[in-house]
C-alpha positions as CSV (number, residue, x, y, z in Angstrom):
1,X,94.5,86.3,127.5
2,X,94.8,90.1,127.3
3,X,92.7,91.9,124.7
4,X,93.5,93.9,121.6
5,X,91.3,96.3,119.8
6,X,91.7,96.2,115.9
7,X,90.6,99.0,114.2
8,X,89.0,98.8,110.3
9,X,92.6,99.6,108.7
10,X,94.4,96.3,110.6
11,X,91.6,94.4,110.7
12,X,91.1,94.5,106.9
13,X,94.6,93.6,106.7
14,X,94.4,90.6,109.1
15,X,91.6,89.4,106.6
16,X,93.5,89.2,103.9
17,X,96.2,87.6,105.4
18,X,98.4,91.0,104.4
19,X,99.1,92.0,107.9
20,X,103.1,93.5,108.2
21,X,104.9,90.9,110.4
22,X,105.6,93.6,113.1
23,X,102.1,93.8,113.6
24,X,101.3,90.1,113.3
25,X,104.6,89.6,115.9
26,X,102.5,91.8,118.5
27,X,99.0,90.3,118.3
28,X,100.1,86.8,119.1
29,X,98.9,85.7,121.9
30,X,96.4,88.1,122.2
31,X,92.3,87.9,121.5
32,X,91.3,90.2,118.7
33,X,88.6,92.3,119.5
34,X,86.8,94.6,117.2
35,X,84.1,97.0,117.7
36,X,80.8,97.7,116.0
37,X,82.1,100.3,114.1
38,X,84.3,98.0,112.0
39,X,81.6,95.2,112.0
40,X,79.3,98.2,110.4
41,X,82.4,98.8,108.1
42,X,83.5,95.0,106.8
43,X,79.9,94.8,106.0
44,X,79.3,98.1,104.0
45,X,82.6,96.8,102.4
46,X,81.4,93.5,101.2
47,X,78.3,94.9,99.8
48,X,79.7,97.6,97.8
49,X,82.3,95.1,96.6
50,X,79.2,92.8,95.8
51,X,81.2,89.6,97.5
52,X,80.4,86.5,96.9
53,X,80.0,83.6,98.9
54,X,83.4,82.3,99.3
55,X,84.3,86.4,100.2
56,X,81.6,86.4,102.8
57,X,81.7,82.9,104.2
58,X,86.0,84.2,104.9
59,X,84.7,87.3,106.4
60,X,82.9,85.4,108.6
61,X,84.8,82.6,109.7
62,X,87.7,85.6,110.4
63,X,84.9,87.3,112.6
64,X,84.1,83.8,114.3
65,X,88.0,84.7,115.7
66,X,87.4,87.7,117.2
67,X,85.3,89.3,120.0
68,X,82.7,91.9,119.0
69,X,82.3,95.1,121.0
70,X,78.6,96.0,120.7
71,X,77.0,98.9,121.3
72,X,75.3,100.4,124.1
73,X,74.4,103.1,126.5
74,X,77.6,103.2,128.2
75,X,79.3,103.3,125.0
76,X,77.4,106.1,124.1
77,X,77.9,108.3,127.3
78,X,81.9,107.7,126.5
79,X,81.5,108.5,123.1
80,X,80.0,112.0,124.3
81,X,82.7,112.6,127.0
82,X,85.6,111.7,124.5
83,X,83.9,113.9,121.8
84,X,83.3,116.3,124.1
85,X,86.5,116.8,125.7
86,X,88.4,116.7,122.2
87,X,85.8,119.5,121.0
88,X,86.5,121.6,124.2
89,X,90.6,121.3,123.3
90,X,90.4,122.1,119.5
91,X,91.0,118.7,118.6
92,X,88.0,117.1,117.5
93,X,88.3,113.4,116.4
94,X,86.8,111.5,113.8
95,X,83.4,110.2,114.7
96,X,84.4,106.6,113.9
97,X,87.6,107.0,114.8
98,X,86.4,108.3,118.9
99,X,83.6,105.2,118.7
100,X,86.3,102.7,118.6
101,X,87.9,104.5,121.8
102,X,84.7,104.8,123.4
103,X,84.3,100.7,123.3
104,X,88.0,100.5,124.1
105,X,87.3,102.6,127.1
106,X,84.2,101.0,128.0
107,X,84.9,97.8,127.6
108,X,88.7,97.4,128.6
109,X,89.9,95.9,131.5
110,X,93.3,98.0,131.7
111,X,93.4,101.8,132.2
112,X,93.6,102.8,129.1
113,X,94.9,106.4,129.1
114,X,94.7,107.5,125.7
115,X,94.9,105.6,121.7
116,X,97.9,106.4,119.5
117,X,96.7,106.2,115.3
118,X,99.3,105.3,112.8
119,X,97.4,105.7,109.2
120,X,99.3,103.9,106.1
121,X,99.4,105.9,103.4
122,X,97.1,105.9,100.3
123,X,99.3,105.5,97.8
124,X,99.2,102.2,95.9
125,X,102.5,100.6,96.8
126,X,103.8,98.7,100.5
127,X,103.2,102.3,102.4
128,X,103.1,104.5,99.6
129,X,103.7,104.9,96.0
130,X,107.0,103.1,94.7
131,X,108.1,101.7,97.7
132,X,107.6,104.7,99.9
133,X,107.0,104.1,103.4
134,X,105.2,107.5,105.2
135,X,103.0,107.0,107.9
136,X,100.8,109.7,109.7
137,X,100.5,109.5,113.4
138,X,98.0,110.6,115.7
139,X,97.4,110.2,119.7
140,X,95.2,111.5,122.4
141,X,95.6,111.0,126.3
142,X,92.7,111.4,128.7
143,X,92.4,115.1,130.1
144,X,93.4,113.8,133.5
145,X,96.3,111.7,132.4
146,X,97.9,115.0,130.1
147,X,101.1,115.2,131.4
148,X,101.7,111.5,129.9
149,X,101.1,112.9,126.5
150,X,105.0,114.2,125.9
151,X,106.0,111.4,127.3
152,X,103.6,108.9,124.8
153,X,104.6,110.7,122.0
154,X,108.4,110.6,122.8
155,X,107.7,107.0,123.2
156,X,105.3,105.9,120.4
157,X,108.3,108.1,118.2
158,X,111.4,106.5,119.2
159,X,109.6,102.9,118.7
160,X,108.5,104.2,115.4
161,X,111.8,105.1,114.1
162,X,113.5,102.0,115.5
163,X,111.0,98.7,115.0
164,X,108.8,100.1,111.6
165,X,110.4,100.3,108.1
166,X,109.2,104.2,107.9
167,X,111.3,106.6,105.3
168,X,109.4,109.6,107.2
169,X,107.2,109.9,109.7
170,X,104.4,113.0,110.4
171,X,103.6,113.5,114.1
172,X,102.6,116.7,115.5
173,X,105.7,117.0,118.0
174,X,105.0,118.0,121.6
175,X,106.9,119.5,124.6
């Protein structure tokens, strides 16, 4: 069964059973997998929300479900290449954000040439405030895979704008 790396964001959602259906559509048949970061994260979460049992004992029977990405040396020394690297172009990551790649990268058994970053909006409604739908994109490619970044970003666009329910869409263009 291929492997798919949930990030805090979609992994919150899958917990509450609030996932969008064109996500849910895409994990079937795939084993969830999320890292450290967002096991450090669920749990900060359910202590600042003081949960109870019932929260917790969901929490972890949803984690039961899913592989944990631990980690490790390796993990580090990607973390530091990725960080690195996005430093040394001008466009420095978030440190959570590059952790989750790093375990992606480490622990994947794909090449994985880069991580495209769709953030939902803040607002309080379905992606937004009063039924606006915006989403924010961001995506990296290795250094040594760059000349597949147009080409992701054309891509990861187009499949935006035809499969996802977005009134607008921010994504640095590229060449």
């Amino acid at each position: 069964m291929d492997r798919i790396v949930l990030d805090t964001d979609v992994s919150s959602l899958s917990l509450k059973h609030r996932l969008p259906s064109p996500v849910l559509t895409r994990l079937v048949g795939k084993q969830p997998c999320v890292t450290f970061v967002t096991l450090r994260e669920l749990a900060q979460w359910a202590e600042l929300r003081q949960w109870g049992r019932r929260n917790r004992d969901a929490l972890g029977n949803w984690l039961g479900g899913v592989i944990i990405l631990p980690y490790n040396e390796d993990v580090a020394w990607t973390w530091g290449r990725i960080s690195a690297a996005a430093i040394q172009r001008g466009r420095a990551r978030p440190a959570n954000d590059t952790w989750i790649a790093a375990c992606t990268l480490t622990y994947g058994t794909g090449d994985a040439i880069g991580c495209v970053y769709i953030y939902p909006p803040s607002g309080d409604g379905p992606g937004g405030t009063e039924g606006e739908r915006h989403a924010v994109v961001r995506s990296w490619v290795r250094a040594d895979r760059a000349a597949l970044d147009p080409v992701l970003y054309h891509v990861v666009l187009a499949w935006l704008e035809r499969d996802w329910p977005f009134h607008s869409i921010e994504y640095a263009p590229r060449a």
